[in-house]
C-alpha positions as CSV (number, residue, x, y, z in Angstrom):
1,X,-30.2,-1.9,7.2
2,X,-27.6,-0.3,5.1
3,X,-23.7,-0.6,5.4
4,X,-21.8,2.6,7.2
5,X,-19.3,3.9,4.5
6,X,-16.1,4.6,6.1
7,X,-14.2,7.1,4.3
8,X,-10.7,6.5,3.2
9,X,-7.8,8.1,5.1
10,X,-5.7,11.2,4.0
11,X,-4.1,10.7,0.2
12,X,-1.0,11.1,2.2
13,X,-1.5,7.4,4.3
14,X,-2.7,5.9,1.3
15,X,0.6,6.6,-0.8
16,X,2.7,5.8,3.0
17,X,0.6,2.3,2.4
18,X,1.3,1.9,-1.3
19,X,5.3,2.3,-0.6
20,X,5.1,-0.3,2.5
21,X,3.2,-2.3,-0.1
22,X,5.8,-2.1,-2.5
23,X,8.7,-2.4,0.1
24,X,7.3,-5.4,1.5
25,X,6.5,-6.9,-1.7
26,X,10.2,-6.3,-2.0
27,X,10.4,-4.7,-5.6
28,X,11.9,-1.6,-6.9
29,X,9.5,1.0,-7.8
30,X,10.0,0.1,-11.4
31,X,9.1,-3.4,-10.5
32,X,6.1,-2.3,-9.2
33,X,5.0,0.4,-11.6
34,X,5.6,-2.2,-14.3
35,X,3.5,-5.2,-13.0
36,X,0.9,-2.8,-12.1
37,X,0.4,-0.8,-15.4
38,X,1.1,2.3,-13.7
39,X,3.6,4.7,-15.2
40,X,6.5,5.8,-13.2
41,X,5.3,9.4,-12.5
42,X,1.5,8.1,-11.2
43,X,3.5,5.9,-8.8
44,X,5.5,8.7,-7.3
45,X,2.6,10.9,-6.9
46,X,0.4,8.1,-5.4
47,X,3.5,7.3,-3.0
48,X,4.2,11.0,-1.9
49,X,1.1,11.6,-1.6
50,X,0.4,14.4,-4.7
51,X,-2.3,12.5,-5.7
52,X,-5.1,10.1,-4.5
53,X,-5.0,6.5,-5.9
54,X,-8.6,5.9,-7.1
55,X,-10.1,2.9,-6.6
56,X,-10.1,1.8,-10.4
57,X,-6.1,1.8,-9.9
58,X,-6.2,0.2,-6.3
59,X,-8.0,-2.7,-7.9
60,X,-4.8,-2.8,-10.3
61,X,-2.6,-3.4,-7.1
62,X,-5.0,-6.2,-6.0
63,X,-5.3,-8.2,-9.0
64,X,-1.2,-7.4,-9.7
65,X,-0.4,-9.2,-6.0
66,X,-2.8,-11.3,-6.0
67,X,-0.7,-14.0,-2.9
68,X,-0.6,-10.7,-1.0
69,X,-4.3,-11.2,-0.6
70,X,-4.3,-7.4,-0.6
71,X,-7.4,-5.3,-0.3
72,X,-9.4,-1.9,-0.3
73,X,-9.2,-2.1,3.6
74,X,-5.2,-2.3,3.7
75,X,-4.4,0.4,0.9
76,X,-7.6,2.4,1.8
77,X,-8.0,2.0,5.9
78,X,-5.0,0.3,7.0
79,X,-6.2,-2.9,8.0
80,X,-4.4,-5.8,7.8
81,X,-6.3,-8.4,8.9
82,X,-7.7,-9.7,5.2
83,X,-4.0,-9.7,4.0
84,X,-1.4,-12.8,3.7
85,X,0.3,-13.6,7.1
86,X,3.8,-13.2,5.2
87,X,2.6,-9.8,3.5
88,X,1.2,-8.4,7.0
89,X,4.5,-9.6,9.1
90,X,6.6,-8.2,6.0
91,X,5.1,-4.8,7.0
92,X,4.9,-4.7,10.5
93,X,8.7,-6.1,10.3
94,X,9.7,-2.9,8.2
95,X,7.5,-0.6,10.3
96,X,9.3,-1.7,13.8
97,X,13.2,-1.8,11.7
98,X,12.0,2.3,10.6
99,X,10.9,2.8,14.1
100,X,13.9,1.5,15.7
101,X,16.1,3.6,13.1
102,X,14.2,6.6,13.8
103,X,14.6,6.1,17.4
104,X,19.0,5.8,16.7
105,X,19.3,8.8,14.7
């Protein structure tokens, strides 16, 4: 019995993902783009969504954060299951402080 692919969402929720990545990683976007081997332009397109991180630099992410315990099923579906406890309450901290400052303004 084969495995059901499940596509990746929208290029836009996969750069939304790589900024809460970054943001609960807590580094700058140079920070990021430097550690990862990305340059500072492919980071802004991934981030706003311009372009659609391929998986060859997804695995870059990965193997950059490696106590993140990040994986194709955060940056690619959402999922936060497989990810560090500290990484995934680091998200869904930011998430609920946006939220809440959306809900203010």
């Amino acid at each position: 019995m084969s495995e059901e692919r499940i596509p990746p969402e929208s290029q836009e929720a996969i750069g939304r993902r790589l900024r809460e990545t970054r943001e609960a990683l807590e580094l700058s976007p140079r920070q990021f783009y430097e550690a990862v081997g990305f340059s500072k332009t492919q980071l802004e397109n991934y981030e706003a969504g311009r372009r659609l991180m391929k998986p060859a630099m997804a695995i870059r992410v990965i193997t950059a954060f490696t106590a993140a315990k990040l994986d194709f099923n955060w940056l690619y579906h959402g999922d936060l299951g497989g990810t560090a406890y500290d990484f995934a309450q680091a998200v869904l901290s930011r998430r609920e402080r946006d939220r809440a400052a959306n809900e203010a303004a």
